[in-house]
Phi, psi and omega in degrees: 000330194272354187275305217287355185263299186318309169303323168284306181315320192296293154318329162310297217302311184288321198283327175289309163306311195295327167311302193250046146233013148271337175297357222246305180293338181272343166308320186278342152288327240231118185253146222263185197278156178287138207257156182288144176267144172230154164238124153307138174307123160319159186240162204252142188288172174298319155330291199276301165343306194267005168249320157319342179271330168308305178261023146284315166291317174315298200297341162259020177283336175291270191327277153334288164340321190255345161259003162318323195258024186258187194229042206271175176302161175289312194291315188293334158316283176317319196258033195248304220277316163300318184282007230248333179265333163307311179294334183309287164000303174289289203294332172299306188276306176340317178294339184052194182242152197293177172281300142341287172211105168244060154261139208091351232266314193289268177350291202295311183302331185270347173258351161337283194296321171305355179255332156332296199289343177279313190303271145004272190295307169302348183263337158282330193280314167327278165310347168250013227311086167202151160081013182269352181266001114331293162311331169296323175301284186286016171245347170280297192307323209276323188315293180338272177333317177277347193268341175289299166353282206308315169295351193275312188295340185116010166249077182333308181281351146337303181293355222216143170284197188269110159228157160286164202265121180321127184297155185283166187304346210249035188241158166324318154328304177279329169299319186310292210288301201279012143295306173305332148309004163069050161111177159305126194278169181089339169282132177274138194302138183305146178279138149301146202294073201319135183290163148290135175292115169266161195320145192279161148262178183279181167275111181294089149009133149280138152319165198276157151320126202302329197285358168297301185296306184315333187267332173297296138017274183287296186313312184324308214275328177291279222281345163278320178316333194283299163329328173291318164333281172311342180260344177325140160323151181339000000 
């Protein structure tokens, strides 16, 4: 009994070094992970915020302007119009809040998203058709509301409404006024047709004296006589 104890207690003991010393190999094998780098976004001064948010707010003031004026479905509007402000939206928090000074910097961003979200609320009322003038109302107020917001922080063009963009020189319009303005620009005005001078007259010969010829005649007239004279009898 006492050896069969001494043999087992033996086994053990080796079967426990042999665990750990596989255990021992996969650690030394096994390599540990690299640890990940995050980079933070640079953070943008206020100056450089409010000129990146102008023109993000231009191009969709535009966009919107333009599809108002289009004859598109009322519903096709709507969700043109929604999306065009979800994106403002997205790209506006993207931008973070400045480094420098944000105050105002929360105001502007919470009426933002409140005119996504009204805006929105027009495009399901659209699609359902109930309930759209109401929704149309609180996406105006929410408009209002983001455009004061914009001006307090300093992003103007936030501030201005939604219009489309002037047609360019090459539209009909623009053909009108530079007619009316007396031609195309840049073209020099046609020379009116210089007159012909007319020819001076001439100078008219005065005629002979009637009484010249007459006397010419009369000599003419003499000198046959005379010759008649001479042939005449003694």
């Amino acid at each position: 009994m006492g050896t069969s104890r001494r043999l087992l207690a033996s086994s053990a003991v080796l079967l426990a070094l042999a665990i750990a010393g596989c255990g021992g190999g996969d650690d030394e094998g096994s390599t540990a992970a690299a640890p990940v780098e995050t980079t933070e976004a640079a953070t943008l001064s206020k100056e450089e915020l409010l000129a990146q948010g102008d023109a993000i707010c231009a191009e969709v003031n535009a966009a919107v302007g333009t599809v108002g004026s289009t004859s598109a479905a009322a519903a096709g509007q709507a969700e043109q119009v929604a999306g065009l402000y979800g994106g403002m939206v997205e790209r506006l928090q993207g931008l973070g809040a400045p480094s420098d000074d944000s105050a105002g910097y929360a105001e502007f961003i919470a009426t933002a998203e409140a005119l996504a979200q009204a805006q929105d609320n027009v495009k399901l009322a659209t699609e359902r058709g109930e309930g759209e003038s109401e929704a149309e109302e609180e996406a105006a107020t929410a408009l209002t509301a983001f455009q004061s917001a914009a001006s307090d922080f300093g992003v103007e063009r936030c501030a201005e409404a939604p219009a489309a963009p002037a047609p360019t020189g090459s539209g009909p319009a623009a053909s009108g006024e530079e007619e009316s303005s007396g031609g195309i620009e840049g073209e020099a005005p046609e020379a009116a047709p210089e007159e012909e001078a007319e020819p001076a007259p001439e100078e008219v010969e005065p005629a002979p004296e009637a009484g010249g010829g007459v006397g010419g005649g009369g000599a003419e007239g003499d000198s046959g006589g005379g010759s008649s004279g001479g042939i005449g009898p003694g």
